[in-house]
N, C-alpha and C positions, 0 to 999 in steps of 0.2 A: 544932525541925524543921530538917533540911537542908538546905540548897541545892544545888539540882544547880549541877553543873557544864558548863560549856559550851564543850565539847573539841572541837574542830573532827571532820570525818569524818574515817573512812581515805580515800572518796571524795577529801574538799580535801585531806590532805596528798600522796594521790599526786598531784593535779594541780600542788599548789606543787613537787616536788620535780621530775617533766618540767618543768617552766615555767622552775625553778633550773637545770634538765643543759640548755636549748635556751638560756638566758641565757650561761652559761658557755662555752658551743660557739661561740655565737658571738663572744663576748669573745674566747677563744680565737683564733680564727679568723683576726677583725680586729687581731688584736695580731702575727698573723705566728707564733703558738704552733706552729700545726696546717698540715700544706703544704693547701692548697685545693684543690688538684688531686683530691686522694684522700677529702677532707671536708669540701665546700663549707660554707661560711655558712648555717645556715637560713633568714636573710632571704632568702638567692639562691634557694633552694630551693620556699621560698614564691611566690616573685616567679615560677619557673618555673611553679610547678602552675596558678598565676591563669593565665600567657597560656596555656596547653594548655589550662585549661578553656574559656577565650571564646574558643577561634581551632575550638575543637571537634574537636583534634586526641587532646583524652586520652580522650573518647565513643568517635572510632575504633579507636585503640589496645585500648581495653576491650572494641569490639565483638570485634576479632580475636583478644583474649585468651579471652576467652569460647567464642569456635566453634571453638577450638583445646581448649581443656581439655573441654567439650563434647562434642567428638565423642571423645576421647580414653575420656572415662568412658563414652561408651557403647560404644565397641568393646571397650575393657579390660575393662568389668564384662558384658556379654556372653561375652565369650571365659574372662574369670576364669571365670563361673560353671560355664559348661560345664566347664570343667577342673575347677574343684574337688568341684566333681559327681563327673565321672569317676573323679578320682584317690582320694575319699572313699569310694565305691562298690565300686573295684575293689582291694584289696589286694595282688595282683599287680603289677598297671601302676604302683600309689601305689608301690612298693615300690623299682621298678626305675626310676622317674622324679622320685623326691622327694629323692634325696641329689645327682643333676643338676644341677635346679635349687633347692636350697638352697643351693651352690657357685655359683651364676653370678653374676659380679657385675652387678649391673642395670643401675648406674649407670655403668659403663664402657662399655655398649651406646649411652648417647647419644651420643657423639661418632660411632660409627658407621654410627648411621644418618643423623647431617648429614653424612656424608663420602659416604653410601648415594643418599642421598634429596635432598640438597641441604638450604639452608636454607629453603625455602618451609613452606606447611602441613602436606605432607605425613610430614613428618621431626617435626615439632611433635606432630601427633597421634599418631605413633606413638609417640613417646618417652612421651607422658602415657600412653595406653594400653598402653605396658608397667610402668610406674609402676602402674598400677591392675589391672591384671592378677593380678601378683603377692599384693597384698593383698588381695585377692576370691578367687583361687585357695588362699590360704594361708589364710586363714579360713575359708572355706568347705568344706575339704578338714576344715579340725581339729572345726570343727564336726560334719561326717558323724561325723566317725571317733568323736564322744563321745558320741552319742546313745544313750539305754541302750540293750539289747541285751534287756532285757526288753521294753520295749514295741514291738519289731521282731516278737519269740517271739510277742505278742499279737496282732499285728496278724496274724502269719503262721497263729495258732493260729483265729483269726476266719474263715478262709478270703482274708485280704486275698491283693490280685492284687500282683506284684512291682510295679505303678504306685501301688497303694494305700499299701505298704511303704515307698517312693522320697515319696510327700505325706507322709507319718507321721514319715519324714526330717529333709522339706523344711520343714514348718508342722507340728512336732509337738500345736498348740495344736486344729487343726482335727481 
C-alpha cells in the first residue's frame, strides 16, 4: 500500500512565495537597495493602512470612492445602453457613428475633463461614466448586431409589434 504524500497547497505555496517577495522588499528596502521614495517598506505601508483605518479616514476615503464609481456606472451604463441600443438597431446611424468612436481615444478624454470640470466629483463621475459607457455601448451594440436574424423573421412572422421584436432582442430567453 502507498502512502500519500503530503505536498503542501498551491493555496501555501502562493502564500509562502508573497510572504518571501514582501520579506525581500523590505530587506531590500531597509538595506538602501530600493530608493523609498518610489517603494516604501511594507512595514511602512502596513503601519499606514492601521492608522487610516482607526483615525477612520480610509471608511471616508472608500465612502467617496464608491459614490464616485457609483454614480459613474449608473450614468455610463444608462447612457451605454441607450446607445448601444440605438447604434445595434439602426445600421445606418451604427454605420456612420461606429468607426468615430472606435477612433476616440477614451482615455485621453480624462485629463480633459479635470481641466473641464475641475478636480471635484463631478470630473470623477464623468470620467468613470465614459469608461463604462463605452463598454456597455460596445457590447451591447455587438450583441444586437448578432442575434439571429431567424428568430427576428419569427417573431415578425408571429405578427410580433416592432416592441416585441426589440424584447426578443433584448431577452432572447423570454
Amino acid at each position: 500500500m502507498k502512502s500519500r504524500s503530503h505536498a503542501p497547497s498551491p493555496g501555501v505555496w502562493t502564500l509562502v512565495i508573497v510572504l518571501g517577495l514582501l520579506v525581500l522588499w523590505e530587506v531590500a528596502a531597509a538595506g538602501g537597495h530600493v530608493n523609498e521614495f518610489f517603494f516604501s517598506r511594507p512595514s511602512l505601508l502596513w503601519q499606514e493602512f492601521v492608522d487610516m483605518v482607526s483615525s477612520g479616514l480610509l471608511a471616508r476615503h472608500l465612502s467617496t470612492t464608491g459614490q464616485e464609481a457609483g454614480l459613474g456606472l449608473l450614468f455610463g451604463g444608462v447612457l451605454g445602453t441607450l446607445a448601444g441600443l440605438g447604434l445595434g438597431i439602426s445600421p445606418r446611424v451604427s454605420r456612420a457613428l461606429m468607426p468615430g468612436l472606435n477612433g476616440l481615444p477614451k482615455l485621453a478624454l480624462g485629463p480633459l475633463f479635470i481641466i473641464w470640470f475641475g478636480l471635484g466629483l463631478q470630473s470623477k463621475v464623468l470620467i468613470s461614466a465614459l469608461m463604462v459607457f463605452f463598454i456597455f455601448a460596445f457590447n451591447l451594440y455587438s450583441g444586437v448586431r448578432s442575434v439571429d436574424p431567424a428568430l427576428v423573421a419569427a417573431v415578425r412572422l408571429l405578427g410580433g409589434s416592432r416592441w416585441q421584436v426589440l424584447g426578443k432582442v433584448i431577452w432572447p430567453a423570454c
